[in-house]
NUDRENTOR-172845 format. One record per residue (C-alpha): x, y, z. Coordinates in steps of 0.02 Angstrom, whole numbers, padded with zeros to 5 digits, always signed. Example, Ala and Ser with C-alpha at 12.3 -4.5 7.8 and 13.67 -1.06 7.14 Angstrom:
<pts>
+00615-00225+00390
+00684-00053+00357
</pts>
This chain:
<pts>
+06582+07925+10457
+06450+07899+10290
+06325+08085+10315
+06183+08064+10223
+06060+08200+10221
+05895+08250+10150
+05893+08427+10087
+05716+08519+10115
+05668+08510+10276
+05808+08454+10344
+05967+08553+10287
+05855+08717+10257
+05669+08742+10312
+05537+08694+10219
+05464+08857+10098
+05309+08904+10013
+05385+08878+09834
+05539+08775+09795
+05656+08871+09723
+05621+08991+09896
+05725+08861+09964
+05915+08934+09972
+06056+08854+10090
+06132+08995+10201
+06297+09025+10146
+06388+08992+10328
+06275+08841+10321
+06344+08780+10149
+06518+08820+10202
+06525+08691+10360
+06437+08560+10250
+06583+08578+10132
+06707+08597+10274
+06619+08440+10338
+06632+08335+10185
+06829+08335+10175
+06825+08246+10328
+06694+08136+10303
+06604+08055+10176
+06451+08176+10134
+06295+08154+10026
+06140+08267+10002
+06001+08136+09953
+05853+08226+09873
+05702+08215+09766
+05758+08368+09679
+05831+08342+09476
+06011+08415+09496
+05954+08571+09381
+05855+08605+09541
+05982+08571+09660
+06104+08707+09596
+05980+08819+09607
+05949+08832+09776
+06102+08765+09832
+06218+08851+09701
+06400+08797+09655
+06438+08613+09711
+06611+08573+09820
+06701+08436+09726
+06710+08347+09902
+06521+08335+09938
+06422+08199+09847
+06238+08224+09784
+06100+08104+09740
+05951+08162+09657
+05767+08117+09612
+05758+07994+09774
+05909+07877+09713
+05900+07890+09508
+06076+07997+09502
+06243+08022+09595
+06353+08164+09578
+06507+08204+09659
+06551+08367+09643
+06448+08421+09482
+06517+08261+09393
+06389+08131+09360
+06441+07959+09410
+06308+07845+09435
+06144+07848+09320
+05992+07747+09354
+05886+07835+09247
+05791+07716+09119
+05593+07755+09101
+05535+07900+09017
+05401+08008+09107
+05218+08024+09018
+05144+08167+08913
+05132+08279+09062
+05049+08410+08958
+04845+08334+08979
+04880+08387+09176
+04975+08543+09159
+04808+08602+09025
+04687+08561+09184
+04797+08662+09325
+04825+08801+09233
+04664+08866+09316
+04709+08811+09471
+04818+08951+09561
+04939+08895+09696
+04970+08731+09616
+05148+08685+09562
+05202+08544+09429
+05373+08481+09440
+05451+08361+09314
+05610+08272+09388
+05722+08134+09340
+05599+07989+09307
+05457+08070+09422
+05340+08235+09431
+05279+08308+09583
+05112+08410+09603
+05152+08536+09756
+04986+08621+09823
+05063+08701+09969
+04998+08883+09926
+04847+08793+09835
+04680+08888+09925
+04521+08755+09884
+04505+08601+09959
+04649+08464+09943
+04540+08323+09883
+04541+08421+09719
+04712+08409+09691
+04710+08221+09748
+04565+08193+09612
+04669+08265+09486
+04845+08170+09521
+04748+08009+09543
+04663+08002+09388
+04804+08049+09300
+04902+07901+09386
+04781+07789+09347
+04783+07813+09158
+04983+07827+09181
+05036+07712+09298
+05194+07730+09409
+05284+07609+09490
+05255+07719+09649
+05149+07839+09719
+05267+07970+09867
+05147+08077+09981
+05265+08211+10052
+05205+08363+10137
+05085+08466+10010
+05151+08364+09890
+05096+08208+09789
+05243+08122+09682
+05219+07986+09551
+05383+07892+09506
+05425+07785+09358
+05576+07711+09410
+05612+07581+09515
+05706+07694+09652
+05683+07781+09822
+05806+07819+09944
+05827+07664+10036
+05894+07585+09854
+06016+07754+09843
+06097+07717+10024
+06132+07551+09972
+06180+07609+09809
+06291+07754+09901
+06366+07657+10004
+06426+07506+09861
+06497+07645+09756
+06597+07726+09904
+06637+07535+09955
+06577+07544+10125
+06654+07387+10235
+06530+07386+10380
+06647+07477+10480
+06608+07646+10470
+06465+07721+10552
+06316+07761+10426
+06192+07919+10487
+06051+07971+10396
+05949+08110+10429
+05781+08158+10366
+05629+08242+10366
+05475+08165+10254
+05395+08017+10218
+05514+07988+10055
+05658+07974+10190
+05562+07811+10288
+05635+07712+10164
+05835+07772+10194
+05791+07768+10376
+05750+07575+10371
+05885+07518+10251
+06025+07625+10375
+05934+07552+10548
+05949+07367+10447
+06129+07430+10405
+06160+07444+10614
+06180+07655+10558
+06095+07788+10655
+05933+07866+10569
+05879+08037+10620
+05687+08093+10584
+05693+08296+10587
+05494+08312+10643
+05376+08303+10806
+05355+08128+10827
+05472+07996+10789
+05444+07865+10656
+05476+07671+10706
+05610+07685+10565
+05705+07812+10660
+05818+07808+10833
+05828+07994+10869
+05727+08148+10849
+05748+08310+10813
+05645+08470+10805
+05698+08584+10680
+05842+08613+10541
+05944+08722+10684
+05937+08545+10791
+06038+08459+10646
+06163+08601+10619
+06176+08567+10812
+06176+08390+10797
+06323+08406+10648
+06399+08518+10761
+06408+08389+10921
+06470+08225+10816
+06621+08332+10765
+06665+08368+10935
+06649+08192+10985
+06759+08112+10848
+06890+08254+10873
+06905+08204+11053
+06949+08021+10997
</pts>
């Protein structure tokens, strides 16, 4: 089997502030034991810098792609780079949030992301802000995740980093492709794996038309993990 898996949200709960957002260590260990018997990636709009700091040393066996699709790692060892746009002077909105407390700017791999999840006024401020800043520095797309509002300047998002993924591993249609996510970002991995004949998983209340299961929580897809072991070690 291809694992493909979003990392907040989905692999560990969603926190107040991103770097809260540490991998329990019996939780890492079964995603490495996990990965040297199946192909494994973490797909995530975190920079790798980011990554390793919530998720901490890499296993050589377990693939990562970062910033929705611009990077792929195996291991620590960068092997795919998709990076090509530079970001814009970031520094006119950083000056105007300065006074705003609760607000979070994150520059990434070819994107920044303005997280307002502990941000107290009213969220149309924060929208304001991002959206004039996008229109004087225009992205090639605008990502509304959960308290978060990402503008991206290269022409990636997870659905292009599955099929990317899955060229460089040299998937042949045979094996059975699962993603599993938990955010709008993932809709677009969902799709491309459902297309694909694979098995998306939404990690949420409702389930998105892109998606063929549910589940509720990040416990459900340790349990879900769990379960497709058991069924391939009974074949």
């Amino acid at each position: 089997m291809i694992l493909l898996l979003d990392y907040d949200g989905t692999l560990v709960p969603i926190v107040c502030r991103p770097e809260e957002a540490k991998i329990e260590a019996k939780r890492k260990k079964f995603l490495e034991e996990l990965s040297k018997k199946h192909r494994v990636a973490i797909v995530t709009g975190r920079s790798m810098e980011s990554f390793r700091e919530v998720f901490g040393e890499i296993p050589e066996t377990l693939y990562v792609i970062t910033s929705h699709g611009a990077k792929i790692f195996k291991g620590s060892t960068l092997i795919e780079n998709f990076l090509g746009a530079k970001l814009p002077d970031l520094s006119p909105l950083k000056k105007k949030i300065t006074s705003m407390k609760g607000i979070l700017l994150e520059e990434k791999e070819g994107c920044f992301a303005l997280h307002y999840r502990n941000f107290p006024g009213e969220e149309t401020e924060v929208r304001k802000l991002f959206e004039e800043f996008v229109r004087e520095n225009p992205p090639v797309r605008v990502i509304e995740g959960k308290k978060v509002l990402e503008a991206v300047y290269e022409r990636v998002d997870k659905g292009k980093a599955v099929e990317n993924f899955l060229r460089l591993v040299g998937w042949d249609g045979k094996e059975r492709v699962i993603y599993i996510g938990d955010d709008t970002t993932d809709l677009y991995a969902l799709r491309k794996v459902k297309e694909l004949g694979g098995i998306p998983v939404f990690v949420g209340r409702e389930k998105p038309p892109e998606a063929e299961v549910l589940l509720h929580s990040v416990d459900d897809v340790y349990g879900f993990l769990s379960r497709l072991e058991e069924l391939v070690n009974d074949k």
